[in-house]
C-alpha positions as CSV (number, residue, x, y, z in Angstrom):
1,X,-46.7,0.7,-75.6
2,X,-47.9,0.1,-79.4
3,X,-50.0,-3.5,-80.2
4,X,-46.9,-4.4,-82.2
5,X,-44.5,-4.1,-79.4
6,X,-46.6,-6.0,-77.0
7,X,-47.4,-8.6,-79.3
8,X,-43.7,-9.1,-79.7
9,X,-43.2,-9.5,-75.9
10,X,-46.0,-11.9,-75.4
11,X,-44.7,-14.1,-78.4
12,X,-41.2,-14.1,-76.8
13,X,-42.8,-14.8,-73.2
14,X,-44.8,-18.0,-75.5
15,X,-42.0,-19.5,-76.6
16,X,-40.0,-18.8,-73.5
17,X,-42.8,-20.9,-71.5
18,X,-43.1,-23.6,-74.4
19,X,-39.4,-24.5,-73.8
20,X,-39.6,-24.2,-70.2
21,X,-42.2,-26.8,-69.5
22,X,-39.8,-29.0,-72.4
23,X,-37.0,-27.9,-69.4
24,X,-39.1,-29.3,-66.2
25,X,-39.7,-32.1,-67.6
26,X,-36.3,-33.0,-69.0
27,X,-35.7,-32.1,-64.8
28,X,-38.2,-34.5,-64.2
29,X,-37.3,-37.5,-66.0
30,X,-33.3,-37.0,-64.6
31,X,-34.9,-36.7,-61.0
32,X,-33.6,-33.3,-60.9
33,X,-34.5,-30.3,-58.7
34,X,-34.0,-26.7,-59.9
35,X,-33.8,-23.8,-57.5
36,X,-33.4,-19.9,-59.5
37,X,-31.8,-17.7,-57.3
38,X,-33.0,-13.9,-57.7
39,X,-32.1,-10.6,-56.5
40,X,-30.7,-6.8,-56.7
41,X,-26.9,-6.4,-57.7
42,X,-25.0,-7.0,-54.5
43,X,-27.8,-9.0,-52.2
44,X,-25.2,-11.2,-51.7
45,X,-26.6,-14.1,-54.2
46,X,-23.2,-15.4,-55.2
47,X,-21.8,-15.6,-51.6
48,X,-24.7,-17.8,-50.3
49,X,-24.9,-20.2,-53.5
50,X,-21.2,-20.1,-52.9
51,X,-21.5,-21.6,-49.2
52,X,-25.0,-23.6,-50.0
53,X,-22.8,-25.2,-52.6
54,X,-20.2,-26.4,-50.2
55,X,-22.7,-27.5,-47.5
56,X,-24.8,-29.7,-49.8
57,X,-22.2,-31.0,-52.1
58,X,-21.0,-33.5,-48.9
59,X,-24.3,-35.7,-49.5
60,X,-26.0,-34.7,-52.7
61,X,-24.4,-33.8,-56.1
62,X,-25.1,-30.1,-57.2
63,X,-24.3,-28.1,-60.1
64,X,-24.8,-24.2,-60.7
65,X,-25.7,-22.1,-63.6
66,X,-24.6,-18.3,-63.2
67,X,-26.0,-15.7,-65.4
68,X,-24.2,-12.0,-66.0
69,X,-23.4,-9.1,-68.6
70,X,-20.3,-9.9,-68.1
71,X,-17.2,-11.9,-66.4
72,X,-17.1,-15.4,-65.4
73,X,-16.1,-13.8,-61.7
74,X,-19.0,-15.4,-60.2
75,X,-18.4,-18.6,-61.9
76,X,-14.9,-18.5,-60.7
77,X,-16.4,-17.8,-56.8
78,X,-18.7,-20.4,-57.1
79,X,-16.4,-23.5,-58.6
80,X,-14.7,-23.0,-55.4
81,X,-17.5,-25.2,-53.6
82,X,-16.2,-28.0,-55.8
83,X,-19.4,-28.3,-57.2
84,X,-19.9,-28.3,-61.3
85,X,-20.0,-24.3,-62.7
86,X,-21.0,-22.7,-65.9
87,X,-21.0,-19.1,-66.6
88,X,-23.7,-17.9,-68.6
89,X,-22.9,-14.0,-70.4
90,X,-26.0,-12.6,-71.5
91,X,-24.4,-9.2,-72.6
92,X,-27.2,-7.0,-72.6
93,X,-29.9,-8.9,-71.4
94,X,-30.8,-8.3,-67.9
95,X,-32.0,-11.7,-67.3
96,X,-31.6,-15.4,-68.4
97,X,-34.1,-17.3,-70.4
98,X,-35.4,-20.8,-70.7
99,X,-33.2,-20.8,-74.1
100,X,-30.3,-20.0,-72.3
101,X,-30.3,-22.4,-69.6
102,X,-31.1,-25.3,-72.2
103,X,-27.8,-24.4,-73.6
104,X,-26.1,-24.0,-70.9
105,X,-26.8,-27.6,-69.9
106,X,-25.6,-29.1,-73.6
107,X,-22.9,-30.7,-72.3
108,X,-24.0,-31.9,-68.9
109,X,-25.2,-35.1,-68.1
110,X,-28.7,-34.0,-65.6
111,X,-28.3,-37.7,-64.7
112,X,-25.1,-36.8,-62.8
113,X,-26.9,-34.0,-61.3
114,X,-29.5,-33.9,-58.1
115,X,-30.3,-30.3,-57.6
116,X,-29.6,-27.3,-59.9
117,X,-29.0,-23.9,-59.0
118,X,-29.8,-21.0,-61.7
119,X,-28.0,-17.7,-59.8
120,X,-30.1,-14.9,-62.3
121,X,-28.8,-11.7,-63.2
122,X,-28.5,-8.8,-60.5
123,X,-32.6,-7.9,-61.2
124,X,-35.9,-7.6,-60.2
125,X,-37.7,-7.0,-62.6
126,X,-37.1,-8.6,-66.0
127,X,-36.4,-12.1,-64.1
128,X,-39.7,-12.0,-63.2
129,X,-41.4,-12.8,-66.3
130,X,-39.0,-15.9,-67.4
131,X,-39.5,-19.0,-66.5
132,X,-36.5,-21.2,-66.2
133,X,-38.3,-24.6,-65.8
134,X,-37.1,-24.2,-61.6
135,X,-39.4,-26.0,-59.1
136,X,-38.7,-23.3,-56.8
137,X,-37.6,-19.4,-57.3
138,X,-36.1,-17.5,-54.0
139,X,-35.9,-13.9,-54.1
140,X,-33.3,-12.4,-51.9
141,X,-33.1,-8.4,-50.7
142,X,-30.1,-7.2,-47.8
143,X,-30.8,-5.2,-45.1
144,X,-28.9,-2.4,-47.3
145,X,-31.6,-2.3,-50.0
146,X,-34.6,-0.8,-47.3
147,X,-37.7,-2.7,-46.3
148,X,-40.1,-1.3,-48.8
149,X,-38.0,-3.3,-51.4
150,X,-41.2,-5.7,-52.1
151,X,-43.8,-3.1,-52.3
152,X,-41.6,-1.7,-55.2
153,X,-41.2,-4.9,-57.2
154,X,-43.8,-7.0,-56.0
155,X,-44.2,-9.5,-59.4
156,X,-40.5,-11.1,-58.4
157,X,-41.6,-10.9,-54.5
158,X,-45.3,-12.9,-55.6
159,X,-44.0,-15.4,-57.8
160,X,-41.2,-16.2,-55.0
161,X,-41.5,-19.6,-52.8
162,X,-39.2,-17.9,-50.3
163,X,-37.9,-14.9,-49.5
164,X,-34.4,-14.4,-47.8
165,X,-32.9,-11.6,-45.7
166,X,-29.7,-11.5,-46.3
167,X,-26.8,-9.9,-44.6
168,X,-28.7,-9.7,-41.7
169,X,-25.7,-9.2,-39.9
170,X,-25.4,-5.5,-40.8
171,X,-29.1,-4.8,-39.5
172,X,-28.2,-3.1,-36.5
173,X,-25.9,-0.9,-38.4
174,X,-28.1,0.1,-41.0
175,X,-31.1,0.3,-38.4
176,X,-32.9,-2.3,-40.3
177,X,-36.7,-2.8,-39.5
178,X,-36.8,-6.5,-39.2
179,X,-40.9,-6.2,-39.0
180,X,-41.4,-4.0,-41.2
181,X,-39.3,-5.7,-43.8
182,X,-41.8,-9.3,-43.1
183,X,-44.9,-6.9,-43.0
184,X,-43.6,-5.5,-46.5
185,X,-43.1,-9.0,-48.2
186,X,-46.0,-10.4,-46.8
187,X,-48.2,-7.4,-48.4
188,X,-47.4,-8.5,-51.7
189,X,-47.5,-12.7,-50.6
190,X,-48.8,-13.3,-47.2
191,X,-48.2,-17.1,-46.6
192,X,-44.1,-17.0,-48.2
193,X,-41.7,-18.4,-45.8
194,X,-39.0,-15.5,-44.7
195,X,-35.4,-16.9,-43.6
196,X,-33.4,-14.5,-42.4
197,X,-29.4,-15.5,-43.3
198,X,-25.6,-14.0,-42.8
199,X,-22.9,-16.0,-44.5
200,X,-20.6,-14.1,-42.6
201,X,-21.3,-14.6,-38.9
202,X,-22.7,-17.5,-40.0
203,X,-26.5,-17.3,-39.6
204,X,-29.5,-18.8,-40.3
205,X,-27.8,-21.0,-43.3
206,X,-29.3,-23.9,-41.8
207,X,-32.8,-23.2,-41.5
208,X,-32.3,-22.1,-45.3
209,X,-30.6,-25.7,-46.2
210,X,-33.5,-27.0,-44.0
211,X,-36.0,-24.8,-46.1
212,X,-34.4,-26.7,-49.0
213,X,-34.6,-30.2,-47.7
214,X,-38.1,-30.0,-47.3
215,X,-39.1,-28.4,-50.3
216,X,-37.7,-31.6,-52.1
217,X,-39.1,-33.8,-50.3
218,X,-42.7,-31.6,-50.9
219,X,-41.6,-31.8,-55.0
220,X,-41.3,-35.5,-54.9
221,X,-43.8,-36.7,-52.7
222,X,-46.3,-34.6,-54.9
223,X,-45.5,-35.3,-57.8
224,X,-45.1,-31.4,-58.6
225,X,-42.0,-31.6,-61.1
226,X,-44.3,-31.4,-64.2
């Protein structure tokens, strides 16, 4: 890589920080709490924000942001909750950016909003260089993908607050290592928490709403918005 090209990249990654420290504490000051959402194409991201969506709308107000190349699909899946919904197109980008979000949110009054959810695009790679100005990132891999997932993209797996299993309902099926899977994330970040979920049976859904829960209550008791 020439010392132009990478002084271009870490120029973009400067401003992208800049403006997403401006983001957290714009969160801040609205006393809301951002949760990015981050994974392969088809880990089954859109069907658990879908259901998380529904289950917390009944006693807190939530919102979602949904990046892709293309289609409002997911946006369409997701206002089915009832919650708020913006799509976010990024056409060739394989990943949102603090600059997108901040636009996305124009229009919205954050004082209407207690927690914001930022569903990435399908990646695991390029999301793992942008901050979105989230208080906490979850990375999600299926049962499908193979447990070595992490040791193949470990940045997105380290910078992660928690890691989720997801259609853990096919495991047997797919002879899915449950151990090795935890011994692989826990390589690249040995003290993340690891909630294994199915939206489909349903499983674990509540220990990750309960994952949630507490996390917010960490955030505000510590003061760790800014």
């Amino acid at each position: 890589m020439s010392p132009r090209i990478v002084e271009v990249r870490q120029n973009v990654l400067r401003k992208n920080d800049e403006l997403a420290r401006s983001l957290r504490m714009r969160f801040h000051a609205s006393g809301v709490f951002v949760v990015s959402l981050v994974s392969s194409p088809g880990a089954g991201k859109t069907e658990l924000l879908q259901r998380t969506l529904a289950e917390m709308r009944v006693t807190r107000r939530v919102a979602a942001l949904v990046g892709d190349l293309a289609t409002d699909r997911d946006a369409q899946r997701l206002a089915q909750s009832g919650a708020p919904v913006r799509q976010i197109t990024t056409g060739t980008v394989c990943h949102l950016d603090a600059q997108m979000v901040e636009s996305a949110l124009q229009e919205w009054s954050l004082d209407a909003i207690d927690v914001l959810f930022i569903e990435n695009v399908g990646n695991l790679v390029c999301p793992a260089s942008y901050d979105l100005g989230e208080h906490a990132r979850v990375v999600l891999m299926s049962v499908t993908e193979g447990e070595d997932k992490p040791r193949k993209y470990p940045t997105i797996f380290d910078t992660a607050d928690v890691a989720l299993i997801t259609k853990i309902d096919l495991a047997e099926a797919v002879q899915f290592n449950r151990d090795e899977a935890v011994a692989s994330i826990r390589s690249i970040q040995p003290k993340v928490p690891v909630i294994e979920v199915s939206c489909r049976i349903p499983s674990g859904i509540s220990n990750w709403l309960n994952w949630l829960d507490t996390r917010m209550l960490q955030e505000s008791r510590g003061a760790q918005f800014v």
